[in-house]
C-alpha positions, 0 to 999 in steps of 0.5 A: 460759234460752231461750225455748221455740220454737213453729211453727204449721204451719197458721196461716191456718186458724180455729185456727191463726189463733186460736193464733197471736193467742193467743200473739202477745203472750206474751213466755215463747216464741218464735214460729217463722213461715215465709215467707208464699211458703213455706207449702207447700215441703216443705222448709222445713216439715221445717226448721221443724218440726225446729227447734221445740220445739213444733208446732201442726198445723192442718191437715187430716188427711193432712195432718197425718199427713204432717206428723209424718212430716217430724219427724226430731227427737227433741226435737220435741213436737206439738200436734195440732188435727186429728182425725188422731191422736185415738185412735192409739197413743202419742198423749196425748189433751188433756183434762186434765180427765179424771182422770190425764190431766194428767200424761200431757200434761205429759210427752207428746211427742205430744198430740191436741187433742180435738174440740168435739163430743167435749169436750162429749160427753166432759164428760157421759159419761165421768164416768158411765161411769168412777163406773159410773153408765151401762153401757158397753153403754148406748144414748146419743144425743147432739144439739148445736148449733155456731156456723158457724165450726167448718166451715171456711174455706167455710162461714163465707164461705157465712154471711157473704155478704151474698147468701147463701140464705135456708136458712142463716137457719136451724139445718141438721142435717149429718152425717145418715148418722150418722157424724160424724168425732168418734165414734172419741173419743167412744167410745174416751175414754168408755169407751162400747162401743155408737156414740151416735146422734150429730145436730149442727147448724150455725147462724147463729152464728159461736161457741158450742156445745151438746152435750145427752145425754138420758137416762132416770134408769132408765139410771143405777146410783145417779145416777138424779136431778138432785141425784145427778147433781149431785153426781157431777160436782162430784166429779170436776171438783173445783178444776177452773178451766175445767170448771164445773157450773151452779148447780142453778136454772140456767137460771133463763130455762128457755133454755140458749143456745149462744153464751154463751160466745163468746170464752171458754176455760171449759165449763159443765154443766147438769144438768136434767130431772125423776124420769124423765127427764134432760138433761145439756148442755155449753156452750162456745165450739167455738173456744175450750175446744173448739179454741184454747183447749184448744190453749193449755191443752195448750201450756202444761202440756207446756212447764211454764207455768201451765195457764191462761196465755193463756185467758180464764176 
């Protein structure tokens, strides 16, 4: 039986990079790369894309779009890292965590890597939302805080220039109009109608990633307490390899650090707070579980292999 063909349309981006490192040494596929003078000649693009079984796009959004534009093959199924096509039609979204979500990417011709902040936010929320624990309507805020890496070729310069300003010592609040890219997936995969106040920050980190919803335990139907909390989400991410609730003493060090799991392909849930009020936060690494990761996850469940083949649990 052949070897299933994988072109990578984007790899000199952080995940394209990262996929192609990932699946460098995998000898169950084929990897298709285009001359380096080549990167941006449409043509031989349109053939690669045609050629492969599967494509990864990294790319920027429009990009993107016209990327899928040049797909004439029927046979041809896509991975999309950009936020291109989260919440379009006909799109499968790559979190196959969420109930019924596996099968639909086994058998999607087309399929959305979630975004980071959104895989984070999502771990939280839906559950609540589909068990009826949080109204649809609910008033959410969400705050998070992310390596530097996930901004781009820019920025990780900005950070690691020996000579940069003494500002970026610092965490640095962005997306302040309160509009950040991630919130259509946010709210379209949680089932929440009301937009969340959405505040991340970057920080002098290269990996790693926290995303933390507060909530008063009045907010919750049935779910108002650490243990019901707890509960909840052992239920729904039963068996699940990746998806992982935190024991109920953790942190045991009173801190949740956002670069723990650097490197790793896993998302953890912590559940804390007291009889008013809670705190629930997901930590993963906002290249691994939250980009590459998540790419590698959804790759292999299209074209039949083991789900974590590839990941580093």
């Amino acid at each position: 039986m052949s070897k299933p063909k994988i072109y990578i349309d984007g790899k000199e981006g952080t995940t394209g990079l990262q996929i192609y490192e990932r699946l460098g040494a995998r000898e169950d596929i084929e990897l298709l790369l285009i001359d380096e003078d080549k990167r941006k000649d449409v043509e031989e693009r349109r053939k690669l894309l045609n050629t492969a079984d599967l494509v990864f796009l990294c790319l920027p959004d429009g990009a993107a779009r016209e990327a899928v534009s040049l797909i004439e093959s029927g046979s041809t199924r896509v991975i999309d890292c950009s936020t291109a096509h989260r919440t379009a039609e006909g799109w499968a979204y790559g979190f196959p965590e969420l109930p019924g979500q596996r099968e639909i990417i086994r058998t999607a011709g087309r399929a959305a890597n979630p975004g980071c902040y959104a895989t984070g936010f999502l771990s939280l929320t839906r559950p609540l939302v589909e068990m009826g624990a949080l109204d649809q309507d609910a008033f959410v805020t969400c705050h998070a805080l992310s390596g530097y890496t996930g901004a781009g070729k820019k920025a990780i310069a900005q950070y690691e220039d020996p000579d940069r300003e003494g500002e970026l010592d610092s965490p640095r609040h962005y997306a302040v109009t309160l509009a950040h890219k991630h919130i259509p997936e946010m709210m379209a995969v949680s089932g929440l109608t009301r937009k969340p106040i959405f505040m991340p920050m970057i920080c002098d980190f290269p990996q790693g990633m926290t995303v933390t919803v507060p909530l008063f335990a009045g907010q919750l139907r049935g779910a108002g307490s650490v243990a019901a909390l707890r509960e909840l989400y052992e239920g729904y991410y039963a068996g699940s390899p990746i998806v992982q609730l935190r024991p109920a003493d953790a942190p045991a060090c009173g801190f949740i650090g956002s670069n723990n799991l650097a490197g790793k392909d896993v998302l953890q849930i912590f559940v804390n707070g007291n009889e008013e009020q809670l705190m629930l936060t997901a930590r993963l690494d906002n290249l691994g579980k939250g980009a590459s990761g998540a790419a590698v996850q959804n790759m292999n469940l299209m074209l039949g292999f083991d789900e974590t083949k590839g990941l580093n649990l």
